[in-house]
FIDO-292136 format. One line per 10 residues: number of its first residue (from 1); their letters; for each residue x, y, z of C-alpha. Coordinates in Angstrom, 3 decimals. Layout:
<sites>
NUM = a = X Y Z ~ ...
</sites>
This chain:
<sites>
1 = xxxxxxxxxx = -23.248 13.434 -3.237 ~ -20.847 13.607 -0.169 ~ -18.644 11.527 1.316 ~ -20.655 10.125 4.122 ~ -23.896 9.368 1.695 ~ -20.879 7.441 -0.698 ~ -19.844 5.850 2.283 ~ -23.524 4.497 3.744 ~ -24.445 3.969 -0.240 ~ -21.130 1.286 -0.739
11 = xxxxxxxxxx = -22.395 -0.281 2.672 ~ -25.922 -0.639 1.939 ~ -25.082 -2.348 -1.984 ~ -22.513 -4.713 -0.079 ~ -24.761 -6.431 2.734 ~ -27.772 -6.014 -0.346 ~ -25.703 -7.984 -3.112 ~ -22.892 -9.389 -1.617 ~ -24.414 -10.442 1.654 ~ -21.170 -9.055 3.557
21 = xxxxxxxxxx = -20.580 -5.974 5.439 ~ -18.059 -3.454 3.542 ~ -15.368 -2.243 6.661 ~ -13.281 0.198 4.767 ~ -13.281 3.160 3.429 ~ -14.884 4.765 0.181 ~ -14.065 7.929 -1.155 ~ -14.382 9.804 -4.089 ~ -11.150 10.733 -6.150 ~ -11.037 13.482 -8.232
31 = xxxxxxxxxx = -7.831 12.339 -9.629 ~ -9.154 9.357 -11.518 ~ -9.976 10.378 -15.468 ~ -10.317 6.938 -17.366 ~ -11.651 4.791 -14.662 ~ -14.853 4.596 -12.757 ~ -13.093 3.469 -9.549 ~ -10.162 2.192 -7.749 ~ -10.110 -1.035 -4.999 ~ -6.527 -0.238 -2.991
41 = xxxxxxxxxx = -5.160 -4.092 -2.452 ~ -2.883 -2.979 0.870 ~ -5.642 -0.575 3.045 ~ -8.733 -1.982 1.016 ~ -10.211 1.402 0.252 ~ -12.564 2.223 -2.397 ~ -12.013 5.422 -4.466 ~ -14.843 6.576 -7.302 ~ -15.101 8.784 -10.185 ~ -17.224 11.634 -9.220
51 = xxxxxxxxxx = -17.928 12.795 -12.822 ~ -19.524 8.785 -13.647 ~ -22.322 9.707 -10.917 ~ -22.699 13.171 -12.534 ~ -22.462 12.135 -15.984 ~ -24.145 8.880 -16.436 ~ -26.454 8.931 -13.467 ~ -26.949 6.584 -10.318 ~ -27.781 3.413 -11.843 ~ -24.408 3.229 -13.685
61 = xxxxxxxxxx = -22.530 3.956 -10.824 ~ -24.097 1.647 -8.580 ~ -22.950 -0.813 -10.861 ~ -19.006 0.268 -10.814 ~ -19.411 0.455 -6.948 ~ -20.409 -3.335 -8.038 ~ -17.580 -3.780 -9.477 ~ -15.126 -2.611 -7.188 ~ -16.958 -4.083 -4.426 ~ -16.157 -7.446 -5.989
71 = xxxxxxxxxx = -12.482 -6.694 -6.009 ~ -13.063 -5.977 -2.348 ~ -14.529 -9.272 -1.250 ~ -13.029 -11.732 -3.445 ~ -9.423 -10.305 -2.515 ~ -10.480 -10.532 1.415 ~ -11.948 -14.223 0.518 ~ -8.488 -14.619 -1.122 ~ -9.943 -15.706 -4.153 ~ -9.249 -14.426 -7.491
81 = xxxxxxxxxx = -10.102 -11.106 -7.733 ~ -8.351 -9.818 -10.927 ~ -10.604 -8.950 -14.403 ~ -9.125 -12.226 -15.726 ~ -10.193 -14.964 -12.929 ~ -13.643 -16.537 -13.600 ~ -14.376 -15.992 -9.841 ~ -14.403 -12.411 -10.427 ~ -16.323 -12.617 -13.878 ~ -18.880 -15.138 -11.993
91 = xxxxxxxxxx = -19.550 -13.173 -8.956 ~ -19.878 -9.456 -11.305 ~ -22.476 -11.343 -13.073 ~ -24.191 -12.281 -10.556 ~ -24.258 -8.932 -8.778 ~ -25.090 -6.804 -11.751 ~ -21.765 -4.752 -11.827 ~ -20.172 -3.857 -14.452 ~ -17.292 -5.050 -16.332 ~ -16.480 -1.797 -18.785
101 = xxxxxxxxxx = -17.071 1.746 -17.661 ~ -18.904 4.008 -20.538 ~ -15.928 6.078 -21.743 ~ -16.001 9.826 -20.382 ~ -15.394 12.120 -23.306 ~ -13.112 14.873 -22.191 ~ -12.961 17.595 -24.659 ~ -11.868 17.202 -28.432 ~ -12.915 13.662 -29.391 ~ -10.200 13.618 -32.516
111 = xxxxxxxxxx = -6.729 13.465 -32.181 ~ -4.509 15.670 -34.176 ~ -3.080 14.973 -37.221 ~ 1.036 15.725 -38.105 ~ 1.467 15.243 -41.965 ~ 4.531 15.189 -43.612 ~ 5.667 14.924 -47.149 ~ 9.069 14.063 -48.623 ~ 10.875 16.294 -51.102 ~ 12.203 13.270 -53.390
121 = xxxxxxxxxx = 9.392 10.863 -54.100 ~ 6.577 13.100 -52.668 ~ 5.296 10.071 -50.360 ~ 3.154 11.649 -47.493 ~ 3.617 10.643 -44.092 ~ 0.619 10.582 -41.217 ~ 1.696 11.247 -37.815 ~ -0.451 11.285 -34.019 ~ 2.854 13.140 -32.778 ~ 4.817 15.427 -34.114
131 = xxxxxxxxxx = 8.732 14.612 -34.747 ~ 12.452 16.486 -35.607 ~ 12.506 16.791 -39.641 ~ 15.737 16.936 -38.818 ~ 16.743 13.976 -37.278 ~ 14.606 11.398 -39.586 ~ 14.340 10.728 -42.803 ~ 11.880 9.511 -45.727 ~ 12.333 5.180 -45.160 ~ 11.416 4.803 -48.938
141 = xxxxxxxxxx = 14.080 6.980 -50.198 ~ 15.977 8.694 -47.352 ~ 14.955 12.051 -48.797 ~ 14.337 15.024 -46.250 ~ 10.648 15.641 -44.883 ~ 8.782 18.680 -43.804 ~ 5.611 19.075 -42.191 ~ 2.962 19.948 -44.900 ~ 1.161 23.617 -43.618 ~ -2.855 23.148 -43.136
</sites>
């Protein structure tokens, strides 16, 4: 999908559910990684997730379009338009959007592991990130670690 067919697509789903015409811009970011889209508060521009369309299909991101297209007209109504306000959680409802993008799995889907024993009491020690043996030290018995090999 290009840029222009985004563009006519977020018009068309905002005079079809919303009743209203959308005057901005949308645009697809290539940037974004954990969201589906973005609604810009200051130029009211739309930016989308190109890899929701291509991994999920059209029907799920018509619905984040939805969703950000909610932000959009509930900001310009000057309503609330944050996740939190029941105006927002009313009027997604009523649209069809969505409130929670399906997660996009990027690669490994476990994290690493850093495990670390102490040389006194032998107490072992999980870790996501990896740490200076030494500038810490074991908090059961302040005896020296070092990263177990695998």
């Amino acid at each position: 999908m290009e840029q222009i067919e985004l563009q006519k697509l977020v018009e068309e789903i905002s005079i079809e559910s919303f009743g209203k015409p959308f005057l901005h811009e949308a645009t697809f970011n290539n940037r974004l990684r954990t969201t589906g889209g973005r609604y810009h508060l200051k130029s009211h521009n739309l930016d989308f997730n190109l890899k929701i369309l291509e991994t999920f299909g059209k029907l799920e991101f018509i619905k984040v379009i939805k969703h950000e297209l909610c932000h959009y007209h509930l900001h310009l109504a000057r309503r609330g338009y944050q996740h939190k306000d029941s105006d927002f959680k009313q009027l997604l409802k009523q649209t069809g959007g969505t409130r929670f993008v399906q997660p996009l799995l990027t690669g490994d889907k476990t994290k690493k592991i850093w495990i670390y024993r102490c040389e006194k009491c032998k107490t072992t020690i999980y870790r996501q990130r990896r740490f200076n043996t030494n500038r810490f030290v074991c908090g059961k018995c302040k005896g020296k670690l070092f990263l177990e090999d695998f």
